[in-house]
N, C-alpha and C positions, 0 to 999 in steps of 0.2 A: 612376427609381431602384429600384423595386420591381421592374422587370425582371430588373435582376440577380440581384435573390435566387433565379430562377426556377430555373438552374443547381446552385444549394447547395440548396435541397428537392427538387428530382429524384434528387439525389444520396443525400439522405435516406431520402427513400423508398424507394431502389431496396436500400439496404444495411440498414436500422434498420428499417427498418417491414415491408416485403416477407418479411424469415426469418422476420418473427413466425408467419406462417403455419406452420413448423415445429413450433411449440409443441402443436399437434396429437398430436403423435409421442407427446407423455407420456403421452396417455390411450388410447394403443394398442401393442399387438402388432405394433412395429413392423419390415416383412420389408421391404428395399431393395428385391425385384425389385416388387415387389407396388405400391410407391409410399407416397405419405400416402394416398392416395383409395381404395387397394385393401386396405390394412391393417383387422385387425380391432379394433374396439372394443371397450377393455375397462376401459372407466371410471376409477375408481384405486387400479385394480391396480399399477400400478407403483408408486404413491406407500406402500400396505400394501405391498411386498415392502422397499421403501429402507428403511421402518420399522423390518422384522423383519429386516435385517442385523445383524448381531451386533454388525462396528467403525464403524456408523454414528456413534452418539454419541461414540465417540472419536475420530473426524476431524473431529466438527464443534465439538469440543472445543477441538481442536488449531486448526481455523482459525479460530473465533474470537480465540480468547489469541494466536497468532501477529500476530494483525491489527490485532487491540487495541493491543498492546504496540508496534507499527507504527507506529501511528496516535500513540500517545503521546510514543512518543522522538521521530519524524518532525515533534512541533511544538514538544515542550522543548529538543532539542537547537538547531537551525535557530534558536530568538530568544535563546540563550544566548550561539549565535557571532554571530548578527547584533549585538547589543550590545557584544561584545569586538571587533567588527569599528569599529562606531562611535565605539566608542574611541581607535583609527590615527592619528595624525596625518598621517601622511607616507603623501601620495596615492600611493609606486609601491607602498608596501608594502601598502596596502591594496588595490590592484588587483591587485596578486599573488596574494595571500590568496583573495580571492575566485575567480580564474582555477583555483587547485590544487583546490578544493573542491567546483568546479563540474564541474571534467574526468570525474569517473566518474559523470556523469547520463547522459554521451553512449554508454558501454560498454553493451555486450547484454549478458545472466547467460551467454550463452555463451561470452564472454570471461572474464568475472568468476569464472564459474563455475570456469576450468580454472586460473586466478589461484591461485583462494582452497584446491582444491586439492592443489596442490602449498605451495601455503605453509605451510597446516594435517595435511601428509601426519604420520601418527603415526611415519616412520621417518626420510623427507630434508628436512622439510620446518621452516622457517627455526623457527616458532614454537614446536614439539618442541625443537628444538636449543638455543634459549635456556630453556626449561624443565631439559632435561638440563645445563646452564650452571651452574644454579644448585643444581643439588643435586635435580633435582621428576621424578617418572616423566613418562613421554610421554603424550598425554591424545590418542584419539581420535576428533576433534571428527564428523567427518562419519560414524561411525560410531556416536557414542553417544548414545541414547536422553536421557540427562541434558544434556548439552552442545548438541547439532542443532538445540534452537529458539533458544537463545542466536547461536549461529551465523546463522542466519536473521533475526532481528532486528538485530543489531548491523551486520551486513552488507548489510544494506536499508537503514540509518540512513546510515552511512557513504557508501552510492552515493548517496542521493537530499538529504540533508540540505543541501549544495550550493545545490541550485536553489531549495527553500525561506526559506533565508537570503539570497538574492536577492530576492523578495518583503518579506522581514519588513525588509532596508535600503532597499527604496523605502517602505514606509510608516514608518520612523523620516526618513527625507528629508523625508513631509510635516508631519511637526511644525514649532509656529509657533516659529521659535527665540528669538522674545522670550520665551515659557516659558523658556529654560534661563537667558536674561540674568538673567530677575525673582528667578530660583532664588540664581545666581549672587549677585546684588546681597544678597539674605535672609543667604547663608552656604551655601546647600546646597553640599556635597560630591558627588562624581562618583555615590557610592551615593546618594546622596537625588534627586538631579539623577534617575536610572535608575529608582527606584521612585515617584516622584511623576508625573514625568515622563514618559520613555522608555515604559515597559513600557504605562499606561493610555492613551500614544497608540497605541499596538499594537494595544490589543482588539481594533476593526473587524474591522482582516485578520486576526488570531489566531483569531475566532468564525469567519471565510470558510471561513481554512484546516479551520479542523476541521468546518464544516457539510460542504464538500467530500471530508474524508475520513470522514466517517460512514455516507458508502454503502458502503463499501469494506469493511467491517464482516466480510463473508463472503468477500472478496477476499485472502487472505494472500499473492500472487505465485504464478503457477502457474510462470514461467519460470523464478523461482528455485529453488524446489521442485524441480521437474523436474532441473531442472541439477544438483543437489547430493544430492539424497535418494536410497533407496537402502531393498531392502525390510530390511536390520536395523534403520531408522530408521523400520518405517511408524509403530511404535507412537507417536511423538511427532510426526515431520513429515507424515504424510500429513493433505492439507487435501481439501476437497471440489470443488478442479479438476483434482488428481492425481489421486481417484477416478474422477471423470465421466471423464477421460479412459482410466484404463486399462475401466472399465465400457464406456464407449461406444466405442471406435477398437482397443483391444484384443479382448475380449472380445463385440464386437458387439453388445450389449445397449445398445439406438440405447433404448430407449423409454425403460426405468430412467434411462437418465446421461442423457437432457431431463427427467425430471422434477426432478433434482438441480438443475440447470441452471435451472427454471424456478421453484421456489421459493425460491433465490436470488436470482432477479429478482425474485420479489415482496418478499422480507423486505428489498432494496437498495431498492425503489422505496420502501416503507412510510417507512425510516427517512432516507431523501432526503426527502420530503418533510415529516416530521416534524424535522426538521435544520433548513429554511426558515422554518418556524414557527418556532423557537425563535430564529433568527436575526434574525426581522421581530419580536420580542416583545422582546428582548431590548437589538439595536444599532440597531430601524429599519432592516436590509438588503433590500434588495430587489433583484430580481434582472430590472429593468426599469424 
């Protein structure tokens, strides 16, 4: 049995562990022709240059609060429907429901991306039009510095919220349903039934969910970003994967966008595994 895993850590290794060797890169003057090996060493030089970027602390401003607020709606929304979902009686309507909601996990931002748009265009586009319906100027969204994170978050919630609520209704499945009988029998109503009940069988996976997204911290979506942003919006959308990437693949400057790159992975590893702690102190999870 232990054979087989041989396959999946080969696999491992060859993708997750072998680039790490690139990480190299951040502490040098890094020239493609030249290689990692022939590159000059220059300590952390790069790390004092990202410093002294001027829109540094305002992208990593921006992708925090983007990510935060990700991370937030992405677990309040998802056990708000998962609870109106358990509510359903009527099993097609409830496999319906679930089926619409779950559909845009499967879309790329490159779909989504050219969706949202035209939907949100400030001239053709559907949600201007009901705006000007009502009496309201056209607002717009992908161009404006006020609106563009709201855009980014509500539109990450909406794609991914779906699959989340799939999770949060198999841990309401495992609750013992002679809880809701004993409730039942007391007098509890559908709200007490939900608050005594429902919601504190949830915790486990609620604590999972969010120890899982607490590395993700400095992650705000680079593909949505990408897809949507746009330099009148850096001042508010640009995060620190749209940076590293115009630094690194535009502009060539391989050493700076790894060291962006690699501090991120430490400040993701740090609060990964301070997430686990808090999880094994808190619900007893473990994660083996």
């Amino acid at each position: 049995m232990h054979l087989m895993l041989v396959p999946g850590i080969i696999i491992l290794l060859i993708y997750c562990y072998y680039p790490m060797i690139g990480f190299g890169i951040a502490f040098q003057k890094f020239i493609p022709t030249n290689g990692l090996f022939g590159s000059d060493w220059i300590g952390l030089g790069n790390f004092r240059y990202v410093l002294q970027m001027p829109d540094i602390w305002q992208v990593l401003g921006n992708t925090v609060f983007i990510a935060t607020m990700k991370i937030l709606l992405g677990l309040v929304v998802p056990i708000f429907v998962a609870v109106l979902i358990n509510e359903l009686k009527h099993l097609l309507i409830k496999r319906g429901v679930q089926t619409l909601i779950y559909l845009p996990h499967f879309l790329s931002w490159v779909i989504l991306g050219g969706v949202l748009v035209d939907i949100l265009s400030p001239s053709e586009g559907i949600v201007n039009q009901l705006l000007n319906f009502v009496g309201l100027d056209s607002v717009f969204f992908l161009g404006s510095n006020q609106w563009f994170p709201s855009v980014l978050i509500l539109s990450d919630v909406w794609k991914e919220f779906g699959f989340s609520t799939i999770v949060f209704l198999a841990a309401i499945t495992g609750i013992n349903p002679a809880l809701y009988e004993a409730a039942i029998v007391d007098g509890a109503n559908h709200t007490r039934q939900m608050w005594h009940i429902t919601l504190p069988g949830m915790v486990p996976v609620i604590v999972l969910m969010a120890t899982l997204s607490l590395g993700n911290v400095l992650n705000a979506g680079f593909d949505q970003v990408f897809n949507l942003y746009s330099p009148s919006v850096y001042e508010s959308g640009d995060i620190l994967d749209t940076l590293i990437y115009r630094i690194g693949l535009l502009d060539a400057q391989f050493g700076v966008a790894t060291a962006i790159g690699l501090f991120k992975s430490v400040v993701s590893f740090i609060l990964i595994t301070i997430s686990y702690f808090l999880a094994y102190r808190l619900v007893n999870y473990r994660i083996f």
